[in-house]
Structures are given as C-alpha cells and as structure tokens.
Backbone as numpy.savetxt, mean C-alpha at the origin, in Angstrom:
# Nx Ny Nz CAx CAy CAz Cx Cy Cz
-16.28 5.30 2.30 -15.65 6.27 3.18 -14.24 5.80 3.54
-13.36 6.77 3.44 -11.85 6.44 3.94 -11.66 7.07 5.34
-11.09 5.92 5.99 -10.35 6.30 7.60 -8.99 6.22 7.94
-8.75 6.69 8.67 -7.14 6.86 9.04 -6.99 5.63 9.73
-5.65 4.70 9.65 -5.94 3.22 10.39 -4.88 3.84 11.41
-5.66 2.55 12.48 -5.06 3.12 13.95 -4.11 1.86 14.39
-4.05 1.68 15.55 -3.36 0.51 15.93 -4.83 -0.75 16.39
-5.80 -0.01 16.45 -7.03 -0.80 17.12 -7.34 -1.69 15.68
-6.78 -1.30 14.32 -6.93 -2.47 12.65 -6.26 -3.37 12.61
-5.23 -3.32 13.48 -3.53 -4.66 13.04 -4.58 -5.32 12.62
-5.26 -6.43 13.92 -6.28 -7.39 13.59 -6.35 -7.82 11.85
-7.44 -6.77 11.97 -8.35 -7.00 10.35 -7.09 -6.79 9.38
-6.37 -5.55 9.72 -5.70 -5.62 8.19 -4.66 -6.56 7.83
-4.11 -7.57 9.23 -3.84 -8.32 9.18 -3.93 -9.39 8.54
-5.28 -9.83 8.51 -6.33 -10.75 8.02 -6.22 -10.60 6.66
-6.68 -8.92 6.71 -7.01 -9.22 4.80 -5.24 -9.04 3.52
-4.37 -8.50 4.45 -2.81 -9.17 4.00 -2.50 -10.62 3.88
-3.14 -11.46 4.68 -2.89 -12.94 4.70 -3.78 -13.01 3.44
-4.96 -12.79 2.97 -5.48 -12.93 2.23 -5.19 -12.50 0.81
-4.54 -11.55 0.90 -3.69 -11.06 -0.86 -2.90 -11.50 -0.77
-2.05 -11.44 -0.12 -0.37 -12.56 -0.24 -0.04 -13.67 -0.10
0.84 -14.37 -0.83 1.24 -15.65 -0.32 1.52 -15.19 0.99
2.50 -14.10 1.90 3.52 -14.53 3.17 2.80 -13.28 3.62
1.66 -13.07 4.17 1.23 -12.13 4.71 1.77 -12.06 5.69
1.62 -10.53 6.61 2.47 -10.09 7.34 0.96 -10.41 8.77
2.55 -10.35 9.92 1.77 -10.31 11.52 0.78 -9.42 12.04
-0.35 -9.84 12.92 -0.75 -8.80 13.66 -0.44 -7.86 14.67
0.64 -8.96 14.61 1.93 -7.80 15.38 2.54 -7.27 14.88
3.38 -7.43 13.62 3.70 -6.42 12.81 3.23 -5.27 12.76
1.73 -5.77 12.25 0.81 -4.38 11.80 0.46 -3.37 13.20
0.54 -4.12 14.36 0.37 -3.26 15.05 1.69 -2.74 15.57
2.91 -2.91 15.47 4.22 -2.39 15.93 4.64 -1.14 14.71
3.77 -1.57 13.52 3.69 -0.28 12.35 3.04 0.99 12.66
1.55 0.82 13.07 0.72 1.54 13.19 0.87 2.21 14.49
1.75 1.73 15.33 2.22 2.80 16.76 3.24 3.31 16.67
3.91 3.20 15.29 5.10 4.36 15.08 4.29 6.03 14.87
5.36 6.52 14.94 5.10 7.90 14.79 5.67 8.08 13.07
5.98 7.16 12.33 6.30 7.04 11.16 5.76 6.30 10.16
5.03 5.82 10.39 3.79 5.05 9.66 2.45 5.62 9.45
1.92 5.48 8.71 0.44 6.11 8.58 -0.50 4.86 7.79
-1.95 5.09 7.61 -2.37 4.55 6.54 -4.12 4.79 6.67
-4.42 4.07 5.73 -6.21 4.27 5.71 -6.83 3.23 5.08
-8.08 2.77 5.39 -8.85 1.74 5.26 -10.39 2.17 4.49
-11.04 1.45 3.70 -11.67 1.88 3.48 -12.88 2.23 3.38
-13.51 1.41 4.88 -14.54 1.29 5.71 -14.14 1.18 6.83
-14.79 1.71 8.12 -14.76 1.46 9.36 -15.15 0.32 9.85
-16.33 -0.28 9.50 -17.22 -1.23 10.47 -16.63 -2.89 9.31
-16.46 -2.51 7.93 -15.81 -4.10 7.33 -14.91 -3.35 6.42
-13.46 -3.37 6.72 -12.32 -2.94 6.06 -12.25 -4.03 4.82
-12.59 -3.29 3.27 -12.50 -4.04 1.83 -11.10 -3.94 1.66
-10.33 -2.69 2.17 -8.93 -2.72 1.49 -8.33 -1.82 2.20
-6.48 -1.94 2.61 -6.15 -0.63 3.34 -4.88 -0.52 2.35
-4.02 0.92 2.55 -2.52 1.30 2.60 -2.20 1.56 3.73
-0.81 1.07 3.51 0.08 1.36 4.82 1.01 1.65 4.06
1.30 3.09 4.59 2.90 4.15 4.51 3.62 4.85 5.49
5.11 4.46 5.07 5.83 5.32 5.82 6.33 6.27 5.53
6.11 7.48 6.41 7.25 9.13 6.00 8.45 9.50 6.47
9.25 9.54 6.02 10.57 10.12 6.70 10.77 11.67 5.41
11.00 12.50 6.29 11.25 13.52 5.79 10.13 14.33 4.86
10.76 14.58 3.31 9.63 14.79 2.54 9.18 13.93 1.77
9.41 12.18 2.15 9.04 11.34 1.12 8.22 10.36 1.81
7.62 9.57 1.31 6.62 8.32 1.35 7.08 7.48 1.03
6.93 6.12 1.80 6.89 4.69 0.61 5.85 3.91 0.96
5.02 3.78 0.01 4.41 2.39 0.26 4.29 1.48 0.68
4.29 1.26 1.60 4.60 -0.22 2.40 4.02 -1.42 1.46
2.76 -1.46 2.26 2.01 -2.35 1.21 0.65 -1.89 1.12
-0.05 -2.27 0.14 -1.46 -1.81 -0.26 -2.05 -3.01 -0.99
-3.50 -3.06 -0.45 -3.88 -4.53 -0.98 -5.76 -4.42 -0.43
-6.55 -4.86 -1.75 -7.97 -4.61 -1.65 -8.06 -6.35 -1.27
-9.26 -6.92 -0.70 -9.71 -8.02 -1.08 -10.54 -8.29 -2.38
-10.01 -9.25 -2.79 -10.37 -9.64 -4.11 -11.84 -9.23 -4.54
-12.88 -9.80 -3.92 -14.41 -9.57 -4.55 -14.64 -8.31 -3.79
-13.79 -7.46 -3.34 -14.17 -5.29 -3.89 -13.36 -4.93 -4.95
-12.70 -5.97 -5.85 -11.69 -5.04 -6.38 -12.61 -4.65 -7.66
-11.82 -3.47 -8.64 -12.91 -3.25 -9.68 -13.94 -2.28 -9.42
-13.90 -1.90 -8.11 -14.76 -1.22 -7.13 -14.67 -0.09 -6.79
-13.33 0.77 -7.54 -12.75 2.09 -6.88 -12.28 2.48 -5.59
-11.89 1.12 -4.73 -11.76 1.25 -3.55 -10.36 1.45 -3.55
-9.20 0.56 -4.54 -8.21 0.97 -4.70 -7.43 2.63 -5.11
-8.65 3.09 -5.71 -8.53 4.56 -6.50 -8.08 5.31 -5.03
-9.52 5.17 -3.87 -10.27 5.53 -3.28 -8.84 6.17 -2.38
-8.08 4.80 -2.11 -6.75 4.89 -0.73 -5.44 5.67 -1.65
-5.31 5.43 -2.85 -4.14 6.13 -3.56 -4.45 7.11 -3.26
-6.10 7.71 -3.81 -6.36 9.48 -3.71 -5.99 9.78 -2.33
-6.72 8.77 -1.01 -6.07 9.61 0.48 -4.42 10.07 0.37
-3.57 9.07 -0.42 -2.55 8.98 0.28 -1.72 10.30 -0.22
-2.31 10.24 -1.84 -2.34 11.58 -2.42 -2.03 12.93 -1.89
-3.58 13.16 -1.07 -4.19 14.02 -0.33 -3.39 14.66 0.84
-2.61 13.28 1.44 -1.76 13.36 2.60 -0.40 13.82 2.72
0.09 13.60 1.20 1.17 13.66 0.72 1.20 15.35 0.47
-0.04 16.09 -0.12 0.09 17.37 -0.30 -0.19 18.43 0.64
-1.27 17.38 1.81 -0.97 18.39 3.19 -0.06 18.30 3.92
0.91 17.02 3.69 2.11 17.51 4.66 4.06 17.76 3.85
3.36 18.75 3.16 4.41 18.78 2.00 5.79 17.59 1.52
5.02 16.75 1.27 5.69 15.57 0.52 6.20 15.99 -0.64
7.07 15.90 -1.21 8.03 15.66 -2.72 8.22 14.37 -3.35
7.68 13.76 -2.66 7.84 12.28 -3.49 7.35 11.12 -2.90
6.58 10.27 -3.38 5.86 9.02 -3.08 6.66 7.64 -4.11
6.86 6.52 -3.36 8.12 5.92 -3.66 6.77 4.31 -3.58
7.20 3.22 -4.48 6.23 1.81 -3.91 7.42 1.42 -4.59
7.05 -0.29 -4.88 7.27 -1.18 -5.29 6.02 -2.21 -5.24
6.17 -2.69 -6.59 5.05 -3.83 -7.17 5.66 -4.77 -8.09
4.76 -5.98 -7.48 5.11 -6.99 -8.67 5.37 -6.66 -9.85
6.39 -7.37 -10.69 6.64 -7.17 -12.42 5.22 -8.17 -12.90
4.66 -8.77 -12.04 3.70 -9.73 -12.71 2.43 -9.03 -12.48
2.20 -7.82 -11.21 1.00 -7.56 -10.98 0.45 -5.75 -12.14
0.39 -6.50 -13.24 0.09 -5.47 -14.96 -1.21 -4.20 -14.05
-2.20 -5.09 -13.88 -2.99 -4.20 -13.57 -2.55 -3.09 -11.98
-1.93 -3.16 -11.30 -1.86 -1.92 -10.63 -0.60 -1.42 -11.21
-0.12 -2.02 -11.48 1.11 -0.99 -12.02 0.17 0.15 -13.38
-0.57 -0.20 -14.17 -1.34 0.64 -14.69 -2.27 1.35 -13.86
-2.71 1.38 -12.68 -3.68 1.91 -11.96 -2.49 2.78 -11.20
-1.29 2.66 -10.87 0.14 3.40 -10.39 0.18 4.61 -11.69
0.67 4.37 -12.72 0.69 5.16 -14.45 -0.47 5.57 -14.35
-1.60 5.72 -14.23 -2.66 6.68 -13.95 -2.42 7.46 -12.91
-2.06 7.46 -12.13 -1.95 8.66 -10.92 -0.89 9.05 -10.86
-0.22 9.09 -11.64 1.06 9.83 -12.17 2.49 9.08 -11.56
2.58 7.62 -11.55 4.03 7.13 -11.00 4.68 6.85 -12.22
5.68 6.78 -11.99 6.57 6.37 -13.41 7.34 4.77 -12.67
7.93 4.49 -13.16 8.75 3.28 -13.49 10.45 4.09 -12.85
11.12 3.47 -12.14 12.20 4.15 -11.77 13.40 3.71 -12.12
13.00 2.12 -11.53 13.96 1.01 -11.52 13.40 -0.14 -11.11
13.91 -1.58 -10.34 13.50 -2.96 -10.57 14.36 -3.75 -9.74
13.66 -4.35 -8.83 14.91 -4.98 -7.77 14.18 -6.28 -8.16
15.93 -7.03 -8.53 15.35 -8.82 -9.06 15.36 -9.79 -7.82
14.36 -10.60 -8.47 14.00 -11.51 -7.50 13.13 -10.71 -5.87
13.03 -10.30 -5.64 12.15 -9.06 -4.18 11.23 -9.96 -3.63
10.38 -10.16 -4.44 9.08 -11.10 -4.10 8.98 -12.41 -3.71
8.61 -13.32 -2.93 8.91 -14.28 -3.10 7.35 -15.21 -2.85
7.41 -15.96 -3.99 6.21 -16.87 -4.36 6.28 -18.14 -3.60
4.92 -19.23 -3.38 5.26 -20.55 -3.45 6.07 -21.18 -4.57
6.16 -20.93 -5.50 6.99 -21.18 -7.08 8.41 -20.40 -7.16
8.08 -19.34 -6.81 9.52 -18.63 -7.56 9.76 -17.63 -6.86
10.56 -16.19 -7.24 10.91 -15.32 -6.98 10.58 -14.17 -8.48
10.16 -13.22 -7.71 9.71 -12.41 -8.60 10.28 -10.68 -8.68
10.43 -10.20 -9.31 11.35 -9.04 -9.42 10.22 -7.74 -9.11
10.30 -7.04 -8.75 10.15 -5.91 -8.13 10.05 -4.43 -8.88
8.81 -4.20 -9.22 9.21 -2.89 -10.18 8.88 -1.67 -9.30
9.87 -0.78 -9.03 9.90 0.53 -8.10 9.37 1.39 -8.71
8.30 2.65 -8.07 7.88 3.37 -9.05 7.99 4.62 -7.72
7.66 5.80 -8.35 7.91 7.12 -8.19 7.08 7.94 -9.03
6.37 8.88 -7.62 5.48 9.89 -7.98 5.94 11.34 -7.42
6.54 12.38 -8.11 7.08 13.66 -7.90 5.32 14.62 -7.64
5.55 15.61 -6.63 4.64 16.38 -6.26 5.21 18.23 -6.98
C-alpha cells in the first residue's frame, strides 16, 4: 500500500536515506521538506516504511528529490509501486514534466527510469559525492 508522507516520517525516512547513501540527509531536513507547501512524497507502508519518494512542484513541473528502497525490498516492485504514485500525482495535478537525477553508476534505475518513459536529457559532472570519488549525475525527463 502507498501513503502520502507527512511530516510525522522525517524520522524513518530519515533512517532509511542514511541507509542508501553514503551522506544521507537530516531528520530535520526531511522534516523542514515535508512542511513545505512544495514538497510532496509517499512511502510504501504505513506501519514499516520499505522505501519512500520525495518531490518537489513548482508550477507544472516535478523533480525528484530523492527516492530510495531499502536494500532487502528491492526487486520487490516497491520501487515501481512510488514512481506509479508519483505518476498518478503528476496527472491529477496537471504536471508537464517530471525532472530526477541519478547516478551514472546506478544502471539499474536508470533502466527502471527508461521504462516509465524518462529519457536521458543531460549530465552534471562530478554531482555525487562518494567516500572514493565524485560521480556525475545523469538528469532525466519525463513529458506528460
């Protein structure tokens, strides 16, 4: 089941960002996100959150903030699960365009992105930044 995340998730989704990223983000962050009137997102259980998105809207567009499953749900359709909400959200509130950025190293969602119709736009070098290195940034774009 997918839920709309509130400010009452910073917590958890906090948690499970520290857990996909090297430089996961604050619980204050997440909660200074989630009390905008410009942020949105969804999780994909209520009672043990496996994975959320967080997006922002300005106008008729979206971007991705960040989106991130924990590892042992992935494989699971839970990732499918939050693209389709964001999808969904994008066409009830007449969106024209959904905007991310992803690792050049992370192959598999950028193919799980090319399935739901994003293309490849452009590429900001170096974006990412690793314990090792710096990693470039592939921008993608989905037209409604």
């Amino acid at each position: 089941m997918i839920i709309e995340l509130s400010t009452d998730d910073a917590e958890v989704v906090s948690q499970i960002h520290r857990e996909c990223f090297d430089y996961g983000w604050s619980e204050k962050s997440f909660r200074e996100m989630l009390s905008s009137d410009v942020f949105f997102g969804f999780s994909s259980e209520e009672n043990f959150v496996e994975g959320f998105v967080l997006c922002k809207i300005v106008c008729e567009e979206i971007e991705i903030v960040t989106f991130c499953v924990l590892p042992k749900f992935r494989n699971r359709g839970v990732g499918k699960s939050l693209i389709r909400s964001v999808d969904d959200y994008a066409k009830n509130h007449s969106v024209e365009k959904i905007f991310l950025e992803v690792s050049e190293d992370n192959v598999i969602a950028q193919k799980i992105y090319e399935n739901f119709g994003y293309k490849k736009i452009s590429e900001r070098r170096r974006y990412y930044l690793t314990p090792t290195s710096r990693k470039n940034a592939i921008i993608m774009m989905k037209t409604f």
